[in-house]
C-alpha positions as CSV (number, residue, x, y, z in Angstrom):
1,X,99.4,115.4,101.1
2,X,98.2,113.2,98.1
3,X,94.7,112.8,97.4
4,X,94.6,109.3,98.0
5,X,96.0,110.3,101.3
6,X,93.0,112.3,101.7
7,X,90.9,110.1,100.5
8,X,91.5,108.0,102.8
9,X,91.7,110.0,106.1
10,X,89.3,112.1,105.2
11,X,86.0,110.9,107.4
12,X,85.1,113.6,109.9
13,X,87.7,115.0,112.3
14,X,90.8,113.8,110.5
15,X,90.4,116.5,108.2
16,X,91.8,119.0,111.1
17,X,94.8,117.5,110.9
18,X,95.2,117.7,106.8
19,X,93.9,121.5,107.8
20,X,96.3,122.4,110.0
21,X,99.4,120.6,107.7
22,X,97.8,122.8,104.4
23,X,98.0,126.0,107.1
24,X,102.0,125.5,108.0
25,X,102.7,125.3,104.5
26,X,103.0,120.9,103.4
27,X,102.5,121.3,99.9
28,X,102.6,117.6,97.8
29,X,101.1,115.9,94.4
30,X,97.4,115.8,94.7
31,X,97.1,113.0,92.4
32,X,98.3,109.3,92.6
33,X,101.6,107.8,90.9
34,X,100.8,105.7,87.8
35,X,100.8,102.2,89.0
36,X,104.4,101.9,87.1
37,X,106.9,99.9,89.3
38,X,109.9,101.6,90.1
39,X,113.0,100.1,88.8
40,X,114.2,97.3,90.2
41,X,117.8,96.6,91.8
42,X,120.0,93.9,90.0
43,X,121.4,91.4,91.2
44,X,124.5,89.8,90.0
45,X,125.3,86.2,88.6
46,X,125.1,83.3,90.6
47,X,127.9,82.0,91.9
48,X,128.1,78.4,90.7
49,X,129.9,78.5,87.8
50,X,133.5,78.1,87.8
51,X,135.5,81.4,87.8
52,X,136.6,82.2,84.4
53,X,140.7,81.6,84.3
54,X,143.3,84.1,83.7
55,X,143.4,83.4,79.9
56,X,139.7,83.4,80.0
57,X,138.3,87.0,78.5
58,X,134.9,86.8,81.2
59,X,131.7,87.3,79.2
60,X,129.3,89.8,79.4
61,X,127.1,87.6,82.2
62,X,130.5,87.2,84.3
63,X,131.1,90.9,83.8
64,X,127.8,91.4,86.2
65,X,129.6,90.2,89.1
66,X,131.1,93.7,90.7
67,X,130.2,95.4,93.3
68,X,127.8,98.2,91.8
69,X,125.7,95.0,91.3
70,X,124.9,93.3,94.7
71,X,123.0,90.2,94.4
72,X,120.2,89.6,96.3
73,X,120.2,85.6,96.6
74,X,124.3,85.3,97.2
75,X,124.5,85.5,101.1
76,X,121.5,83.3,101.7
77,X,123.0,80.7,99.0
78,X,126.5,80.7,100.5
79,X,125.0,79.6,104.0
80,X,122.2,77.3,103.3
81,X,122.6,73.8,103.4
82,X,121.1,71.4,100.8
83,X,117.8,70.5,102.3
84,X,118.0,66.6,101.2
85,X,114.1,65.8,102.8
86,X,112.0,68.4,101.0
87,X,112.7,65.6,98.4
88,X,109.5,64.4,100.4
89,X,107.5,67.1,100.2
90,X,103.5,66.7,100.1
91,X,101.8,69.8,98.3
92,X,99.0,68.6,99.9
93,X,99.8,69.5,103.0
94,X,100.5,72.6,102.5
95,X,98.3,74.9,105.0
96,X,100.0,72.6,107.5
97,X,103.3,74.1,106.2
98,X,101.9,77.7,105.9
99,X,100.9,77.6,109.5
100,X,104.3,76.3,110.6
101,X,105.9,79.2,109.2
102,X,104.1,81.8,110.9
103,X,106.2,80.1,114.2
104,X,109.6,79.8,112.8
105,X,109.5,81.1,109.1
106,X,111.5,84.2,107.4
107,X,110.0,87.4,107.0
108,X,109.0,86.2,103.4
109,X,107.9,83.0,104.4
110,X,105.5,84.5,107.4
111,X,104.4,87.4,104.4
112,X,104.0,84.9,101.9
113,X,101.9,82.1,104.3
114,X,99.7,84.4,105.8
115,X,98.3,85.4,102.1
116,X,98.1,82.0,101.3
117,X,96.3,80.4,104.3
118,X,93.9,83.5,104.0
119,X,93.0,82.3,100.1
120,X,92.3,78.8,101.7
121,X,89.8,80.3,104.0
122,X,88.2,78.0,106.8
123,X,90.5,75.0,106.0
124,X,93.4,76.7,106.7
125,X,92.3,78.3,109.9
126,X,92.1,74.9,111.6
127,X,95.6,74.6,110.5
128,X,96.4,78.7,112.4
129,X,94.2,77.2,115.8
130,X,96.7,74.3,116.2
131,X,99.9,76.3,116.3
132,X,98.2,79.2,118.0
133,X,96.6,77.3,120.7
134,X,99.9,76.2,122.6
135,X,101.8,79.8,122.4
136,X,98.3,81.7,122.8
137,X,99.6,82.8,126.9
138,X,103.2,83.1,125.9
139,X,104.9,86.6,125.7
140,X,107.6,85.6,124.4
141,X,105.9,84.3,121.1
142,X,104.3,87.6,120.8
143,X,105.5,87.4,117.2
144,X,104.3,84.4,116.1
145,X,100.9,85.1,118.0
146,X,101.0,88.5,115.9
147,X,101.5,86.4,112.7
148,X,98.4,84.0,113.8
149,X,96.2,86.7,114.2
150,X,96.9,88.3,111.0
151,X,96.2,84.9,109.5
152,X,93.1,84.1,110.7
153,X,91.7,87.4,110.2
154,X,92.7,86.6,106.4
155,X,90.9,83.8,106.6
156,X,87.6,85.4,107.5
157,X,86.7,82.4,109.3
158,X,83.4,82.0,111.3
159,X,85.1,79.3,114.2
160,X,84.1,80.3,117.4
161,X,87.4,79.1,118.2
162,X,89.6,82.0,116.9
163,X,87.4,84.1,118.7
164,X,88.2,82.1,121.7
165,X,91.9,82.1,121.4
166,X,92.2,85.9,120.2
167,X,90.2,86.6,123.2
168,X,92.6,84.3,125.3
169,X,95.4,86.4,123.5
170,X,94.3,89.6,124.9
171,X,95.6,89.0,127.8
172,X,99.1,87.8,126.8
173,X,101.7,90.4,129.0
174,X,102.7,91.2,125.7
175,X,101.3,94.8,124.3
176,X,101.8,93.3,120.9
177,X,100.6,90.3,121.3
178,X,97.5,92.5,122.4
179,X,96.9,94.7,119.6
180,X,97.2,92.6,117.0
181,X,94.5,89.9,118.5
182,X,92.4,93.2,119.1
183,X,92.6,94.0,115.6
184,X,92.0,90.7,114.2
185,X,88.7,90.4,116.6
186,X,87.5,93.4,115.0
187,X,88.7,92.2,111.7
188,X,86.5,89.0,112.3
189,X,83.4,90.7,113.1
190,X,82.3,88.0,115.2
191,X,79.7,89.9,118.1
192,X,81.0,87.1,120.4
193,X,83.9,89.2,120.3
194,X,82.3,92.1,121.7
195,X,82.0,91.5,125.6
196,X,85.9,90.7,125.8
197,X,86.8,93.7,124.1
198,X,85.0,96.0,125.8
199,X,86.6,94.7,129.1
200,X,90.1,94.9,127.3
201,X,89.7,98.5,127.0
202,X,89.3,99.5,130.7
203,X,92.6,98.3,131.8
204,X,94.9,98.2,128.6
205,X,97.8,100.9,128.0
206,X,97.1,103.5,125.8
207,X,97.8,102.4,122.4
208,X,96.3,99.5,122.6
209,X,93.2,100.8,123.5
210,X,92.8,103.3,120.6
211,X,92.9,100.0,118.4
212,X,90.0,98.7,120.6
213,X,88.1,101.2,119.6
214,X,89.0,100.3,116.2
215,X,87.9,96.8,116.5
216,X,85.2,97.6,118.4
217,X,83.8,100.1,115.2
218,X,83.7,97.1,112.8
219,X,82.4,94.0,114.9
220,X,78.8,93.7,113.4
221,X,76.4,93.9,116.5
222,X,74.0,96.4,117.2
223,X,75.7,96.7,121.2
224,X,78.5,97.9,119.2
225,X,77.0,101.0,118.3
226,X,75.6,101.8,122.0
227,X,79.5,101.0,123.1
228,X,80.9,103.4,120.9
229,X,77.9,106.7,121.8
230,X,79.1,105.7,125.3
231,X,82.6,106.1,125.0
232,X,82.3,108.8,122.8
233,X,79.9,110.6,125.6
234,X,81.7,110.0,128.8
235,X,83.8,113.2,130.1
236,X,86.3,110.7,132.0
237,X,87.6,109.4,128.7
238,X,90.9,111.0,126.7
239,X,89.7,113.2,124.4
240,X,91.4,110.8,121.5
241,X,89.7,107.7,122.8
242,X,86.6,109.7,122.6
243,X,87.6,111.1,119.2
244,X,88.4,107.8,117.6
245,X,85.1,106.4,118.8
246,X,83.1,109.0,117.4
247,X,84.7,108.6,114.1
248,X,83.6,104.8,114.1
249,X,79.8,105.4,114.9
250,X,80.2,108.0,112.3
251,X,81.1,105.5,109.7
252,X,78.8,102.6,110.8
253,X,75.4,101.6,109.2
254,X,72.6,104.6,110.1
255,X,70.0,102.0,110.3
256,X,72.0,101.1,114.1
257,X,73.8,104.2,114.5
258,X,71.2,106.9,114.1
259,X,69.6,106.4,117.6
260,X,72.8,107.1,119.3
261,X,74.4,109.6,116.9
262,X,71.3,112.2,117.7
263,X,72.3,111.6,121.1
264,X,75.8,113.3,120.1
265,X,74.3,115.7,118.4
266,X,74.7,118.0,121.2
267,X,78.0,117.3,122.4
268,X,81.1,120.0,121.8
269,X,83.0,120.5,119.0
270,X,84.4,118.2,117.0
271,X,81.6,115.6,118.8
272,X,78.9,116.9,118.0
273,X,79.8,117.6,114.1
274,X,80.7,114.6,113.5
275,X,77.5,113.1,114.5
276,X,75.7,115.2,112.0
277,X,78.1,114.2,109.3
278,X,77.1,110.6,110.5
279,X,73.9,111.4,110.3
280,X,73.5,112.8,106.3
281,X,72.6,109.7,104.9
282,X,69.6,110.1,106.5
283,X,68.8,113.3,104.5
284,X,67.1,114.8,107.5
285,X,66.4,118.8,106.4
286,X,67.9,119.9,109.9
287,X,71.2,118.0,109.5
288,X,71.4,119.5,105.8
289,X,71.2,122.4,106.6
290,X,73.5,122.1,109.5
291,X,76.3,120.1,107.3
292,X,75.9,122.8,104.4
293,X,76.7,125.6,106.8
294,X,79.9,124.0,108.0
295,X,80.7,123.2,104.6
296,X,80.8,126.5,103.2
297,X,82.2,128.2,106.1
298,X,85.8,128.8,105.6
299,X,87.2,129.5,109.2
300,X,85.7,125.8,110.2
301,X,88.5,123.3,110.3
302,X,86.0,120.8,109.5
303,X,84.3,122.3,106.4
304,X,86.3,119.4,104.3
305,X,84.9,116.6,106.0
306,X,81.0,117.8,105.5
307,X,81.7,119.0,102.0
308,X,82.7,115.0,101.6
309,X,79.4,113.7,103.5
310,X,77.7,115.7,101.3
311,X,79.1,114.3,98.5
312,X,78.4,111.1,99.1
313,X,74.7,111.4,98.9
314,X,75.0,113.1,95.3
315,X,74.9,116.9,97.1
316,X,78.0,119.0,95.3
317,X,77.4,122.3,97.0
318,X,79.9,122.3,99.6
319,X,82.1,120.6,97.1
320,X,81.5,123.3,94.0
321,X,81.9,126.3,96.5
322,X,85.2,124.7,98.4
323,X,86.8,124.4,94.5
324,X,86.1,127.5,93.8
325,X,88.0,129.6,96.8
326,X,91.3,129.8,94.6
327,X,92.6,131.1,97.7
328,X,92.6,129.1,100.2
329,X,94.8,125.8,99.3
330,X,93.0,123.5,101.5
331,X,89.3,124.3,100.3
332,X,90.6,123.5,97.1
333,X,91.6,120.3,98.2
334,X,88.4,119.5,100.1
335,X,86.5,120.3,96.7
336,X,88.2,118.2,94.5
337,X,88.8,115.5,97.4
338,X,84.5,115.6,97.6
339,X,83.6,115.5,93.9
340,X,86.0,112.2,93.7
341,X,84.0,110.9,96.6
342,X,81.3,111.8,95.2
343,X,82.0,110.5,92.1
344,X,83.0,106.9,93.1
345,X,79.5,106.8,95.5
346,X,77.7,107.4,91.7
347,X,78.1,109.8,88.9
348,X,75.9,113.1,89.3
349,X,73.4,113.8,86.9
350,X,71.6,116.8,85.3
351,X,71.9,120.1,86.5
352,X,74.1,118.8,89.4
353,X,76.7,117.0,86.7
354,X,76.8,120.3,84.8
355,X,77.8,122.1,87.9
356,X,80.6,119.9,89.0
357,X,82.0,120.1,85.5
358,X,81.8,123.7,85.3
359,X,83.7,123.9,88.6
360,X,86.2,121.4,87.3
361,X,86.6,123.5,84.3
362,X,87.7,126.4,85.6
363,X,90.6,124.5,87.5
364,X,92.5,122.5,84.1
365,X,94.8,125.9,83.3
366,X,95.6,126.2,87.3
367,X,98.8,127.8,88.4
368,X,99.3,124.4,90.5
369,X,100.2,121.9,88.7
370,X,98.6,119.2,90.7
371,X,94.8,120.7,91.0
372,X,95.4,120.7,87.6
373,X,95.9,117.0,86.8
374,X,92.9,116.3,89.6
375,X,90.6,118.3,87.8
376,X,91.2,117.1,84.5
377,X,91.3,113.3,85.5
378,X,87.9,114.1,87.6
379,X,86.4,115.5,84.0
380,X,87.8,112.6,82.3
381,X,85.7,110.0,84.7
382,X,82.4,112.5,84.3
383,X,82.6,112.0,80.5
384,X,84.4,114.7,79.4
385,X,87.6,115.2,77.0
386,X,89.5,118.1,78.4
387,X,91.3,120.2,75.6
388,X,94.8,118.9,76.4
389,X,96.8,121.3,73.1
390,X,98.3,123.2,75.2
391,X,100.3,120.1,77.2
392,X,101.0,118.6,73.8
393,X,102.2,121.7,72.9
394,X,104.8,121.9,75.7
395,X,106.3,118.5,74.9
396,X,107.0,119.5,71.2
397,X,109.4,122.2,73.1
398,X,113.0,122.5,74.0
399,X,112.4,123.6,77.1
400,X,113.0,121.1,79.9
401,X,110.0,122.5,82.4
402,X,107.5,122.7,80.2
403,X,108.3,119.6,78.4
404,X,108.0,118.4,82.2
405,X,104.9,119.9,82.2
406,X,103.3,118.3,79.8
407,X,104.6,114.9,80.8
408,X,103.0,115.2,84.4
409,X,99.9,116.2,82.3
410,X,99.8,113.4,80.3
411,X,101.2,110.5,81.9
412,X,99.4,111.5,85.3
413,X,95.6,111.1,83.4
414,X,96.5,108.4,81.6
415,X,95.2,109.7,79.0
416,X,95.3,107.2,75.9
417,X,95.5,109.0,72.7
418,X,97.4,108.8,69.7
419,X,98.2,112.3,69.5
420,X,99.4,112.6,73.1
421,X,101.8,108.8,72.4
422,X,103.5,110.3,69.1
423,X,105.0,113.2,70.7
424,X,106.7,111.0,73.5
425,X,107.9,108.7,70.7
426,X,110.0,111.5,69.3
427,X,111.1,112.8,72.5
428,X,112.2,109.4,73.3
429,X,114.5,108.9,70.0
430,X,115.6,112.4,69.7
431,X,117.0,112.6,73.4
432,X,120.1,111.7,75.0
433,X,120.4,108.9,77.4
434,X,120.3,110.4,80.1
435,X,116.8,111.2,79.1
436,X,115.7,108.1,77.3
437,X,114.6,106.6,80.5
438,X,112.2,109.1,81.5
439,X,110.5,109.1,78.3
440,X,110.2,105.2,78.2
441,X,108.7,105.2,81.2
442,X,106.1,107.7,80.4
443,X,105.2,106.1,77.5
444,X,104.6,103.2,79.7
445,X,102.1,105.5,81.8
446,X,100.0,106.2,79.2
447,X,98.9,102.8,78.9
448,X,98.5,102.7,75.5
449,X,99.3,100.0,73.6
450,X,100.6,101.7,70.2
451,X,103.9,102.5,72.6
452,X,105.3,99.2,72.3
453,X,106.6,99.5,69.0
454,X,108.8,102.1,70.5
455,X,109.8,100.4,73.6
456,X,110.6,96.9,71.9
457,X,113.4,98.7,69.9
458,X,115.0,99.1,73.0
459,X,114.9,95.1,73.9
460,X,116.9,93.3,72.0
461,X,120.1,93.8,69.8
462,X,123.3,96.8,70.5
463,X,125.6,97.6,73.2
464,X,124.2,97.3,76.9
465,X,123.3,100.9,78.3
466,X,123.0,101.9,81.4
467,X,121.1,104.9,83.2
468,X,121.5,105.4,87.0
469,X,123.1,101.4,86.8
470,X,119.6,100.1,85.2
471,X,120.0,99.2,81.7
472,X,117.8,100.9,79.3
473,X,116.5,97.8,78.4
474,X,115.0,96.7,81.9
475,X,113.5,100.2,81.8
476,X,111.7,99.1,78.4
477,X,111.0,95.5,79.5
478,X,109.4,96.8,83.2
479,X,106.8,99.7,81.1
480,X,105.7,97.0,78.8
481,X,104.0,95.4,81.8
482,X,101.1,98.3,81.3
483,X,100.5,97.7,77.8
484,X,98.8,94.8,78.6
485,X,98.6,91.6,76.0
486,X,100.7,93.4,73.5
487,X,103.1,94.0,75.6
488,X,103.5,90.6,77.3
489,X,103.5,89.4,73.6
490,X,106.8,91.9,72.7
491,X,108.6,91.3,75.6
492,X,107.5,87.0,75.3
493,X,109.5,86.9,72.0
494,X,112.4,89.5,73.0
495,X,112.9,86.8,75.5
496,X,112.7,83.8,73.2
497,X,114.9,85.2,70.9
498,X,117.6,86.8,72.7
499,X,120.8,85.0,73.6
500,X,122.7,87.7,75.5
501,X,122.5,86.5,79.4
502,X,123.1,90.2,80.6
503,X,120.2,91.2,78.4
504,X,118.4,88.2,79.2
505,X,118.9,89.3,83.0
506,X,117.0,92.9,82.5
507,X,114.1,91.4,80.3
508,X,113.3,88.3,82.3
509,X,113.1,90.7,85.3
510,X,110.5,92.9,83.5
511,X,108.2,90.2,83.0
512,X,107.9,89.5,86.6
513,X,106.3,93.0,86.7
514,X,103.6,92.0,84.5
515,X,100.1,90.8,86.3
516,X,98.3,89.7,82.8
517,X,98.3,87.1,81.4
518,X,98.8,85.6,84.3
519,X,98.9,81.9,83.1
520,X,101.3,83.2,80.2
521,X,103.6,84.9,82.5
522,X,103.8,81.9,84.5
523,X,104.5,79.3,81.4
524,X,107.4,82.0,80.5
525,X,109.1,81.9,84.2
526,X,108.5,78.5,83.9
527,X,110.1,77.4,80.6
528,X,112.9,80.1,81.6
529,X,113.7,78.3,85.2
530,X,113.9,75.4,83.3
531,X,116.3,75.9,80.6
532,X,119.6,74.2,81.6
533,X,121.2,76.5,78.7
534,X,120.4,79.3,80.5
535,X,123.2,81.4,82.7
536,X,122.0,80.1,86.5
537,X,121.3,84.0,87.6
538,X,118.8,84.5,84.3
539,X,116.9,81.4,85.8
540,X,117.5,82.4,89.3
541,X,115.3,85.5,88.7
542,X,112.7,83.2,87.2
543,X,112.3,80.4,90.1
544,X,112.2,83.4,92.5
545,X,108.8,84.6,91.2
546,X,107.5,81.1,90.6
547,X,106.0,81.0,94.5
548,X,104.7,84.6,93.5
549,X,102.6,83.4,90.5
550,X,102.2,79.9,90.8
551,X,100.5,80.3,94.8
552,X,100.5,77.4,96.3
553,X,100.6,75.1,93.1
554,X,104.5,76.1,92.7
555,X,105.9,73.1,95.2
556,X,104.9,70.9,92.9
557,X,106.8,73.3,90.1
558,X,109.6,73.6,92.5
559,X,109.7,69.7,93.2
560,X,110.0,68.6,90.1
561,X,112.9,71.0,88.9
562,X,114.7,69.9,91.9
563,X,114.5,66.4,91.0
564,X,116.8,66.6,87.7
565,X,118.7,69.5,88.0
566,X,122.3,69.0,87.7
567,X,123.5,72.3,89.0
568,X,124.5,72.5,92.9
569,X,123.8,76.5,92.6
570,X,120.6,76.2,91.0
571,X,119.5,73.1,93.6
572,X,120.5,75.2,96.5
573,X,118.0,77.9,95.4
574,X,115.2,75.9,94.2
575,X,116.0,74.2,98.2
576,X,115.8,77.4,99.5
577,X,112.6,78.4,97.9
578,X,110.8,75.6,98.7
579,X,112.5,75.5,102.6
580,X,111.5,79.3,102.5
581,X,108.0,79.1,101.0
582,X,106.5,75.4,101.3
C-alpha cells in the first residue's frame, strides 16, 4: 500500500482495513511514482502512401510498418468513411455537439465531451438537460444517462433542473442508471436534493445505497448531518451502511456535525471512535485525551486514523510515537502517513517542528527502503537538507543494487542538485543500452534542468536504437517534458531540425507529454500537422493531440487543415477527429 493510497483512505475506520493488509504481510512503495509518463506504444506509418515497389529499397519510415509496431489509428482509418458535411461545421455550437456525444459518441468522444462541457459550466448544462430529459425513464439508455450525470456534475451547475431530472433518474429500473444520478446529486450539493435521496435509500439494492450515503455526506444542508447520525445510530441498518455514514459525518463541517457526533459518542466500536476523531477539531480536553490514548495504543486497529486527526490540528504525538515503533510496520506507516497530513494542513513550528524532524531523522538510514525515501522527502518539505553522501555514494558503484539504491533515493525526492545530476550523467554514458534507458529516465525525475544537455545528445543524429521496442530517443524526448522551458526548448529545435521521419516519429511523440508551455506546445503540434513534407504518420501523431491541447478551439484548427489538404489518409484522420471529438 502506497502512501498516497493511505492518504487517501485513511479517515477513521478505513484504516482497519490498511491494518489488517500490513498484518497478512502486503508490503508496497510508501512513496508516489515521479510524475514521469511511462513510455508510450508506437504506432506505425499511415497507410496512404503508395507501397514502395519491388526495386524500391523502403526507407526507414516504411520500415516502421511490421508487426512489433501496431498502429493505433489503422483500423479506425480503414473503415471510416469521409465525412463530406463536417465541411459545415459551426465551432460555435459546440456544447450542442459535446452533449450529443454523450448519447451516441466513442468512448473518447463521451471522455473528451464531458471534460469539456464541465469547463463551459452553466451554458453547457442547458445543452446536458435537453438530451437527458427524453432518455431520463429509459433503462436501456442507462449509459448515456450515466454520461449525463457525470456531465452535469462537471458542470457544477446550480439549475434546479438537473436536480429535477437526476432525481427523476433515480428511479430509472436501471441500477446504473441509479448510482451514477445518486452520485452526481451529491456531487451537486444542491439541499433540494436531499429529500429524494433519502427516500432512494430505503428501497434501493445494496450498492447503490452505500453510494447514497456517499451523496448524502456532501450535499450542503444542515438535515444532512441529522440524516447521516441517524443512519449511523439505527441497529436495523447493515453494519457498512452504518459504517460508511459515520465516516461522512466524521468528515463534514463541526460547526453542523458536532451536535450529532456527541450523540455517537457512545456508540460501539468503530462508531463511537470515529465520532471522537470527528470531533478533534473542536479541541475539546476530553476528546484529546480520548484520541491520544487510541493513538498511542498499539493493539487498537484504529490508532492510525487518530494519530492522523491529530495531525491535522498541528498535534504530532500520536504521529512522533507511531514512527518511532520500528517494529511494527504499520505504526510506522501511520506516523509518517500523519506528519504528511499534518504537514499539508500547515507546517509545525517550534518545539513541535523540532520533534517531527528528530523523529524523521532517525528513519533516513532505515533498513526499508521506502520509510526511507518518505522520511527524507517529509524533511525536505519541513526545511531540511538530509545528508544524501551515502546515496551518491552508491551510484558511483559497480554494484547493480546499490546503484539501484541510490537511484530510488534520488529520483524518488526529487531532489535537484548538481551533485546528485552529475553522477547519473556518467552512469548514463558509461552504460550499456540496455541500461541507458533507466538512467535517462531518472535524470528526467530529478527535475532538474542541467540534465538536458545529457538527454538532447540522445535526440538527433546516429543509428536508431531500440530498448524493449522504444527507441532511445523517445525515452530522451518523453523525460525532457519535466525539465520544463528548457526542455521544451531542446526538444523544439531537435524537432525543427531533424529530417529522419522514424526519428521524427519518437520526438514528436515526446512533446505531446509536455504540459508547459502550453501555447508553445500547441504552435509545435500545429506547424507539425501542417507540414505537407512531413511522413503522414509523423503528422498523424500531431493532429491526434490537437483536440487535447487546443480544447474546444481545435475545430476550428481541425477545419481549416481539412479544407486544403491533399492527402486522402491525412483527410480521413483529421474527419475522424473532428467526427470523434466536435
Amino acid at each position: 500500500m502506497t502512501i498516497t493510497e493511505t492518504r487517501r483512505r485513511a479517515p477513521f475506520l478505513l484504516l482497519m482495513a490498511m491494518a489488517v493488509a500490513c498484518d497478512h504481510g502486503e508490503t508496497s512503495a510508501l512513496s508516489s511514482p515521479a510524475n514521469a509518463p511511462p513510455p508510450p506504444k508506437t504506432n506505425a506509418m499511415l497507410a496512404s502512401s503508395p507501397a514502395p515497389s519491388a526495386a524500391t529499397k523502403p526507407s526507414s519510415a516504411e520500415l516502421l510498418q511490421s508487426a512489433s509496431r501496431p498502429s493505433l489509428l489503422a483500423d479506425t482509418l480503414k473503415s471510416l468513411p469521409i465525412l463530406p458535411e463536417l465541411y459545415d461545421l459551426d465551432p460555435g455550437n459546440l456544447n450542442a455537439r459535446y452533449a450529443e456525444k454523450l448519447v451516441k459518441g466513442s468512448l473518447d468522444a463521451k471522455n473528451f465531451a464531458i471534460r469539456e462541457l464541465g469547463a463551459a459550466g452553466e451554458e453547457a448544462a442547458l445543452e446536458i438537460l435537453r438530451i437527458l430529459e427524453p432518455i431520463v425513464d429509459d433503462p436501456q439508455q442507462f449509459g448515456a444517462i450515466s454520461n449525463c450525470a457525470q456531465a452535469l456534475s462537471a458542470t457544477k451547475t446550480k439549475n434546479q433542473n438537473a436536480v429535477k431530472l437526476l432525481v427523476r433518474a433515480l428511479g430509472n429500473p436501471s441500477g446504473t442508471a441509479r448510482s451514477d444520478a445518486a452520485r452526481a446529486l451529491g456531487e451537486l450539493k444542491n439541499p433540494l436534493a436531499l429529500p429524494a435521496l433519502k427516500a432512494a435509500f430505503a428501497v434501493n439494492e445494496l450498492s447503490v445505497r452505500k453510494i447514497i450515503v456517499h451523496a448524502i455526506g456532501l450535499i450542503d444542508a444542515p438535515d444532512a448531518d441529522a440524516t447521516l447520525a441517524e443512519i449511523a445510530q439505527s441497529e436495523t441498518i447493515a453494519f457498512e451502511f452504518r459504517k460508511t455514514a459515520m465516516e461522512s459525518l466524521a468528515q463534514r463541517p463541526i460547526k453542523n456535525a458536532e451536535e450529532h457526533l456527541r450523540k455517537c459518542l457512545n456508540l460501539p466500536t468503530p462508531f463511537g471512535e470515529a465520532a471522537a476523531f470527528g470531533l478533534v477539531p473542536t479541541r475539546d480536553p476530553e476528546i484529546l485525551k480520548k484520541v491520544r490514548a487510541i493513538a498511542v495504543d498499539p493493539t487498537n486497529l484504529l490508532c492510525a486514523a487518530a494519530s492522523i486527526q491529530l495531525a491535522r490540528i498541528q498535534d504530532y504525538s500520536g504521529a512522533i510515537h507511531n514512527l518511532r515503533s520500528a517494529d511494527n510496520q504499520v505504526r510506522l506507516i501511520a506516523g509518517l502517513v500523519s506528519i504528511r497530513e499534518g504537514v499539508s494542513s500547515g507546517p509545525p513550528t517550534g518545539e513541535s517542528l523540532e520533534q517531527v524532524r528528530a523523529a524523521l531523522r532517525s528513519k533516513v538510514n532505515d533498513a526499508d527502503l521506502q520509510v526511507r525515501v518518505e522520511s527524507i522527502r517529509l524533511l525536505i518539505m519541513l526545511g531540511e537538507r538530509p545528508d544524501l553522501a551515502a546515496d551518491l555514494e552508491n551510484l558511483k558503484s559497480n554494484e547493480p543494487a546499490r546503484i539501484s539504491q541510490g537511484l530510488d533515493v534520488l529520483t524518488d525526492v526529487m531532489i535537484a542538485d548538481p551533485v546528485a545530476v552529475q553522477p547519473i550523467i556518467e552512469k548514463l554514458e558509461a552504460a550499456p543500452l540496455n541500461r541507458k534507458a533507466g538512467y535517462i529516465q531518472a535524470l528526467g525525475r530529478l527535475r532538474d534542468p542541467r540534465g538536458v544537455p545529457a538527454l538532447l545528445k540522445y535526440l538527433t543524429g546516429g543509428e536508431i536504437q531500440l530498448v524493449e521496442n522504444i527507441p532511445l530517443h523517445e525515452y530522451a524526448a518523453i523525460q525532457l517534458s519535466n525539465l520544463g522551458e528548457a526542455g521544451f526548448e531542446a526538444l523544439s529545435r531537435a524537432i525543427e531540425s531533424e529530417k529522419d521521419p522514424e526519428r521524427r516519429l519518437g520526438l514528436v511523440r515526446g512533446l505531446t507529454y509536455f504540459t508547459i508551455p502550453r501555447d508553445g506546445v500547441s504552435a509545435l503540434l500545429r506547424r507539425v500537422a501542417s507540414n505537407r513534407s512531413d511522413h503522414p504518420e509523423v503528422r498523424a501523431i500531431a493532429l491526434r493531440f490537437i483536440p487535447t491541447f487546443e480544447k474546444s478551439a481545435g475545430a476550428a484548427v481541425l477545419k481549416r487543415l481539412l479544407e486544403s489538404e491533399p492527402d486522402f489518409g491525412v483527410r480521413k484522420l483529421i474527419n475522424w477527429l473532428l467526427y470523434t471529438y466536435y
